[in-house]
C-alpha positions in Angstrom: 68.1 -86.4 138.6 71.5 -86.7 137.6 73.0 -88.9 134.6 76.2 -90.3 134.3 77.1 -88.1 131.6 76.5 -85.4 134.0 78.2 -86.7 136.7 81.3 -87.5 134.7 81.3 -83.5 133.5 80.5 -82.4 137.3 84.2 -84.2 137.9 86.2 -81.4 135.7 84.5 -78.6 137.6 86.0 -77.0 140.5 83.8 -77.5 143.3 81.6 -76.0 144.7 79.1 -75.0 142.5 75.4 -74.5 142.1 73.9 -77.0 139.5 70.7 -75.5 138.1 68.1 -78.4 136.3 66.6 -75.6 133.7 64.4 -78.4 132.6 62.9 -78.6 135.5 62.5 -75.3 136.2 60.5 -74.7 132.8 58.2 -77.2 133.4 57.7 -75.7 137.0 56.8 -72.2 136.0 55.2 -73.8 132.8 52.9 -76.0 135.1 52.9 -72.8 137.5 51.6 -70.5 134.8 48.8 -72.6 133.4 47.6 -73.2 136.5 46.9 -69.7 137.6 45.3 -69.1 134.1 43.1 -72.3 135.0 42.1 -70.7 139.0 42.0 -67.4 137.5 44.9 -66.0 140.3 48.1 -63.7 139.3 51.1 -64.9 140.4 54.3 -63.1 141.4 57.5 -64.6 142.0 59.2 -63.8 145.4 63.0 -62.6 144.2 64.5 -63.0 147.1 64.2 -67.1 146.8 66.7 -66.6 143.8 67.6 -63.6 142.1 70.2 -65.5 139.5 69.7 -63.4 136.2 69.2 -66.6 134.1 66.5 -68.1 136.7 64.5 -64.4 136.7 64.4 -64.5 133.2 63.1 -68.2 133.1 59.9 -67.1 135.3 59.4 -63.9 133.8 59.2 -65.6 129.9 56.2 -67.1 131.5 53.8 -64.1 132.1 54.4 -64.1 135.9 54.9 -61.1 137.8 57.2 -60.5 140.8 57.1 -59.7 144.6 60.5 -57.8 145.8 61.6 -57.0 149.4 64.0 -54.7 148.5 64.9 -51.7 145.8 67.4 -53.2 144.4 65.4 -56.5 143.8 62.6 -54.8 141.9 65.8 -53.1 139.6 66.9 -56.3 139.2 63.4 -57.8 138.2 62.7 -55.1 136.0 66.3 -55.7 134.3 65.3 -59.3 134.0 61.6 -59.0 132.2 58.9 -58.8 134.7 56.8 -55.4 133.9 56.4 -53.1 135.7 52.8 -53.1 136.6 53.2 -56.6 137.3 55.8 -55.9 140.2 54.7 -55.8 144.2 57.0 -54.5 146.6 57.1 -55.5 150.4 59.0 -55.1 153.7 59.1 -53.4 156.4 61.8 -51.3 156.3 61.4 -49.7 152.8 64.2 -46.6 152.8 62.9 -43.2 151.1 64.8 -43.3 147.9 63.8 -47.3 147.5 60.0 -45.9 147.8 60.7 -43.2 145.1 62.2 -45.2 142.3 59.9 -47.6 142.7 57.1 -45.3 142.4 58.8 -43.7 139.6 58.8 -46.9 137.7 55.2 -47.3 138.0 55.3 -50.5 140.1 52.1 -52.1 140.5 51.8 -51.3 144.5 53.6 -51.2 147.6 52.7 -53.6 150.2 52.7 -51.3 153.5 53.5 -53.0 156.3 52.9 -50.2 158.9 50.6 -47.0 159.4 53.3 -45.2 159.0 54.7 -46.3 156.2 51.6 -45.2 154.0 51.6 -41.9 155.6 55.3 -41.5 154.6 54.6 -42.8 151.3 51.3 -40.6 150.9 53.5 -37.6 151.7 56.4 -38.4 149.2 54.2 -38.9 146.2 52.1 -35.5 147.0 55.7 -34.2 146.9 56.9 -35.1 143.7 53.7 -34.8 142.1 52.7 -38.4 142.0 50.5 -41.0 143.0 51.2 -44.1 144.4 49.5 -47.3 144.5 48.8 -48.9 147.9 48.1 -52.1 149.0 47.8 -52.7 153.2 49.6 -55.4 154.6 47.4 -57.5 157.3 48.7 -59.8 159.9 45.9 -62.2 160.4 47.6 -64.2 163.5 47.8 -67.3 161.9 50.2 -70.0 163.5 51.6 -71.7 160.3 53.3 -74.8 162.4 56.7 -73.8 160.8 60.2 -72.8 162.0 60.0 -69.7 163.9 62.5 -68.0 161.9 59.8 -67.8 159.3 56.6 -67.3 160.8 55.1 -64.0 160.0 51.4 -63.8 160.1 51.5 -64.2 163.8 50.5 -60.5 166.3 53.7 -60.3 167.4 55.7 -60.5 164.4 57.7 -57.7 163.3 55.3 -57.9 159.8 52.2 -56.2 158.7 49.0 -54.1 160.6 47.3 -55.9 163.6 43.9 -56.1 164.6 44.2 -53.3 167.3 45.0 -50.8 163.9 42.1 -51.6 161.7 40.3 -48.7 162.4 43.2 -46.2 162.1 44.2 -47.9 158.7 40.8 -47.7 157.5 40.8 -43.8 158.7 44.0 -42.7 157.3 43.7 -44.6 153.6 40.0 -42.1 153.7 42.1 -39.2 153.9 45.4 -40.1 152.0 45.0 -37.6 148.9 48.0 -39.2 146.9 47.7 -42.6 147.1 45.3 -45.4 145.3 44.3 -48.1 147.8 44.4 -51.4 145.4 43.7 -54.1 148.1 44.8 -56.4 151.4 48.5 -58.2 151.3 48.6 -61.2 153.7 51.9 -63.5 154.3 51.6 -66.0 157.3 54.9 -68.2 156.8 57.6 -70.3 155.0 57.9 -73.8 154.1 54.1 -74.9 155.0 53.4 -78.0 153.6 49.9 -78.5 155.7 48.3 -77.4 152.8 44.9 -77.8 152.8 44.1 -76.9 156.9 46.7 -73.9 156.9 45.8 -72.6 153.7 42.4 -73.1 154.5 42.4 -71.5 157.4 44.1 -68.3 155.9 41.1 -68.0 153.5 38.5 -67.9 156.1 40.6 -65.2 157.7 41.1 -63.6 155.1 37.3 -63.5 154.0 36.4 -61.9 157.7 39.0 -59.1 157.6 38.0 -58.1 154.0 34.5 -58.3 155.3 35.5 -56.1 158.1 37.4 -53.2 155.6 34.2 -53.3 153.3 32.2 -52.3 155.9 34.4 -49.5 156.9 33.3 -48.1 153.0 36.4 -49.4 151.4 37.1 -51.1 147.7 39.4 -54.4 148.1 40.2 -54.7 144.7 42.7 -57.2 145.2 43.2 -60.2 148.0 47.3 -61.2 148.0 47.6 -64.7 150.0 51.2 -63.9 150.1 53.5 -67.0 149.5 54.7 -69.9 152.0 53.9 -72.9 150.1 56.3 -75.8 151.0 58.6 -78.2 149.2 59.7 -81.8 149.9 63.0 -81.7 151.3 63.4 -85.5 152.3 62.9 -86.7 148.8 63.7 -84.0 146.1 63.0 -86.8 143.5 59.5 -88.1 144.2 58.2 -84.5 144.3 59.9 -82.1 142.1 56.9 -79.9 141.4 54.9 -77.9 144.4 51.7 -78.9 144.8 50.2 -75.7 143.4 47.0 -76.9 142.5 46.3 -77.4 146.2 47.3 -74.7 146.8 44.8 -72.8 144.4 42.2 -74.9 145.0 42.1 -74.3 148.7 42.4 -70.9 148.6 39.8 -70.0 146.0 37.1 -73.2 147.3 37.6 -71.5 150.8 37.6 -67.8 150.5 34.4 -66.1 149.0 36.0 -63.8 146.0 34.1 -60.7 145.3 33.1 -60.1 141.7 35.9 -58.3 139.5 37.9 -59.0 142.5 41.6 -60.0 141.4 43.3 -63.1 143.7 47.5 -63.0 143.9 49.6 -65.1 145.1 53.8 -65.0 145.9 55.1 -68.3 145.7 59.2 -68.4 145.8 60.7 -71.7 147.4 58.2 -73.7 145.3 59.4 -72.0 142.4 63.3 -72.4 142.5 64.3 -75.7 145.5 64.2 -78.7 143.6 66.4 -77.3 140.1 68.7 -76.2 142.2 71.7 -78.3 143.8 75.2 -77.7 145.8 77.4 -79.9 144.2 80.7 -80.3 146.3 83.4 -82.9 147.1 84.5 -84.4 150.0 88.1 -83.4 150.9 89.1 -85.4 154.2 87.5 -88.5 155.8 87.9 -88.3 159.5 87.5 -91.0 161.9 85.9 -90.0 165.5 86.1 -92.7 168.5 82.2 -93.1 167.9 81.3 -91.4 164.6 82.9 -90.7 161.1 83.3 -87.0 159.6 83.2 -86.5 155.9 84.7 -82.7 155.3 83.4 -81.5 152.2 84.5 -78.3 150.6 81.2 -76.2 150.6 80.4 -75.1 153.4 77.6 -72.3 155.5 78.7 -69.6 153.5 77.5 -71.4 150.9 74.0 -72.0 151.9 73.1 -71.3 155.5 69.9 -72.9 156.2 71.4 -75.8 157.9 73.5 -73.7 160.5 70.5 -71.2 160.7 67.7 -73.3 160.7 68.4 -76.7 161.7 67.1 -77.2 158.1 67.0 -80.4 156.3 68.9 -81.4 152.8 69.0 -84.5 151.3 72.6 -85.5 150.9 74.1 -87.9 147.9 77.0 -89.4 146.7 77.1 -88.6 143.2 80.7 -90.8 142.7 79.4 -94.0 143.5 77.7 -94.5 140.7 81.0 -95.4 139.6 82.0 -98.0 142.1 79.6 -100.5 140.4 79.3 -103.8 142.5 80.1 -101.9 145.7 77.5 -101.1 148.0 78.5 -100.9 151.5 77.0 -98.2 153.3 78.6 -95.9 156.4 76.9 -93.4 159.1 78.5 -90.0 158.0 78.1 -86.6 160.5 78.7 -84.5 157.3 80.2 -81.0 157.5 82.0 -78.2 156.1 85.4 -76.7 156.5 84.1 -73.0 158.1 85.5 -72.8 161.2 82.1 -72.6 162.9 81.0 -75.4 165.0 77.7 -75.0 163.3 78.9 -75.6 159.9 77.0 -79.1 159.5 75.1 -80.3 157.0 73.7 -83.1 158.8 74.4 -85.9 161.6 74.2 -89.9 160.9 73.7 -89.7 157.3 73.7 -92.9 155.8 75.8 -93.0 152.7 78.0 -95.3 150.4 81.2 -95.3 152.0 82.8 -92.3 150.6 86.6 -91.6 149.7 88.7 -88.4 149.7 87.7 -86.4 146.1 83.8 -88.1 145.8 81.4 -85.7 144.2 78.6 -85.0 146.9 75.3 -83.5 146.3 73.1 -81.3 148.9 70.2 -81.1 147.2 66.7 -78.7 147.2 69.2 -76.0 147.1 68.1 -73.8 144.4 65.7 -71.2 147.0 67.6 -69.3 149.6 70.9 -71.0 148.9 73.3 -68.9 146.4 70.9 -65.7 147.4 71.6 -65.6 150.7 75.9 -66.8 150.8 78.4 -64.9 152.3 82.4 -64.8 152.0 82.7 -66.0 155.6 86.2 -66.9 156.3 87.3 -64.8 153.0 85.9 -68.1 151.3 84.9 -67.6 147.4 81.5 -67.5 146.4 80.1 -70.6 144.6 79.2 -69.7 141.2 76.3 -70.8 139.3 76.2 -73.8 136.3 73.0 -74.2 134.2 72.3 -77.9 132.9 71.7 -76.2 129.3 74.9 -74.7 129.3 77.1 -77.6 131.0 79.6 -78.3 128.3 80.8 -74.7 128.3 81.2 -74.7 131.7 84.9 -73.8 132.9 87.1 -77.0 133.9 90.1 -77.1 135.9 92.9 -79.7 136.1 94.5 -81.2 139.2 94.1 -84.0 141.4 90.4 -84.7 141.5 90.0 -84.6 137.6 91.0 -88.2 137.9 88.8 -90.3 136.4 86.7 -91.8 139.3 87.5 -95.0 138.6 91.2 -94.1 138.6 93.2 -96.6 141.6 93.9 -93.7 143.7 90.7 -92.1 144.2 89.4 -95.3 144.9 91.7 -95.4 148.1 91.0 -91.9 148.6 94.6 -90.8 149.3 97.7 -90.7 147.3 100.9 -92.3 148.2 
């Protein structure tokens, strides 16, 4: 993924950064957007994977719409190119004047998650004279064999209308004067990469409960499988577009669409991971009685899925490209410098052996990285560097512009 050129410009840039392949992410939403024309499904990107202006306005170029969680994320979609009727907000906790604004826009529906919320929603538009459009979200209680942190689909997540509420739903959209039902929302998890049974799965579901609402006397206009499609973590390289063909095709071969029927789907990870990169350096090498520590500079303020998930990110030495010739390897616990015990990026890596100053890359870093940082410890927040725009980037001078190949960094100290 990364040339020497590259590399060599990555050295006069204070660390750390996010690196964004733009590249890559056009031919993702490129491949993205011609595939939904192919399955005949509308897609909307979920903001909250990303919500860098440069990367919104990337997807949006591409005709796809966008799935916010929050007001301010369907401002910032709006700001960025995605229309209006192309925008779907969820969440359960929407506040009153996020509800109004966006039903002033003229978003294409709110995904309810609760009774309530649609009866709260029913009453604000009749007060302001308006009508909103209302989609109900539906937890199928789905297992989606991923982290429990991002299961939703199951009864006892905190997400969408259980079985036990069918009949009330079905009761109170019948007498709901201001609103427009448009369809079912479902959403049963993150990161799934058993594709075909999971997936498959959710589309037989799905097909029973929309059964179940058409025989209550209702229109489902529109089926959303929600999102949750997973990426390859352990090899960033050898996958660097989503399977989203799989995806389609086992949702649409598997679920029975109804004719003029409208299919949507919210992919977000899949979109944004693999063009997206923490690029940092490693500023002490530390030597345990049975293990070696390389301190690097970014750390879970930066990105937080490590300390909050146990998640997985491929980890590479980007200055040993330089050290042609040289190939001995070391067992690394790799970590940051927040003074969280937690703050580890992962244990028994196996890496070249790695001096004070070496450029490190954590990689698949481009969804729920930069979105979701912090300024923990008062630390800065990492800012963003786009491959298009790499020569402009801002460069500093001090020690680690050194040339990598410069005698002191290849001792990793300084007299």
């Amino acid at each position: 993924m990364f040339d020497q050129a590259s590399i060599e410009k990555f050295e006069q840039i204070a660390t750390p950064f996010y690196y964004y392949d733009m590249e890559l992410l056009g031919h993702t939403v490129d491949t993205l957007a011609d595939l939904a024309r192919k399955y005949d499904v509308n897609v909307h990107y979920a903001v909250k994977a990303n919500v860098e202006k440069r990367i919104l306005e990337t997807v949006s170029s591409r005709g796809i719409g966008a799935d916010c969680v929050s007001g301010n994320e369907v401002r910032r979609a709006l700001e960025c190119g995605f229309p209006a009727d192309r925008t779907v907000f969820a969440g359960v906790g929407k506040s009153d004047r996020e509800i109004y604004e966006a039903m002033n826009a003229g978003i294409e529906a709110f995904n309810c998650e609760s009774l309530h919320e649609i009866y709260v929603i029913n009453a604000m538009a009749a007060a302001f004279g308006l009508r909103a459009r209302v989609a109900a979200r539906i937890n199928p209680n789905i297992d989606a064999h991923t982290h429990q942190y991002v299961t939703t689909g199951l009864f006892e997540n905190k997400f969408g209308i259980a079985h036990h509420e069918f009949d009330t739903l079905a009761e109170l959209l019948g007498r709901c004067g201001n609103i427009d039902f448009t369809g079912l929302h479902f959403h049963i998890g993150s990161q799934i990469t058993e594709v075909g049974s999971v997936f498959a799965l959710e589309a037989e579901r799905v097909g029973e409960i929309v059964t179940y609402f058409e025989d209550k006397g209702l229109h489902v206009g529109s089926v959303d499988f929600g999102g949750g499609l997973g990426v390859d973590y352990e090899a960033p390289d050898a996958s660097p577009v989503a399977p989203f063909e799989t995806w389609f095709r086992t949702i649409t071969g598997s679920y029975c669409r109804r004719p003029g029927q409208s299919l949507h789907f919210e992919p977000g990870r899949s979109v944004v991971a693999q063009c997206g990169t923490l690029v940092t350096r490693v500023l002490f090498v530390k030597s345990g009685e049975t293990k070696n520590f390389l301190i690097l500079d970014a750390g879970m303020n930066d990105l937080i899925r490590p300390a909050l998930y146990g998640a997985y990110h491929k980890i590479e030495n980007l200055s040993s490209c330089f050290r042609k010739g040289f190939s001995e390897m070391q067992a690394y616990d790799v970590v940051g410098p927040v003074c969280e015990s937690s703050d580890v990026w992962g244990q028994g890596r196996l890496l070249p052996l790695s001096v004070r100053g070496d450029l490190m890359a954590i990689r698949s870093a481009g969804a729920y990285g930069q979105v979701m940082a912090s300024r923990y410890n008062l630390r800065d927040f990492a800012p963003a560097v786009f491959s298009d725009e790499l020569d402009s980037a801002p460069c500093y001078t001090d020690y680690f512009s050194m040339p990598a190949s410069h005698p002191e960094r290849s001792r990793g100290y300084v007299d």
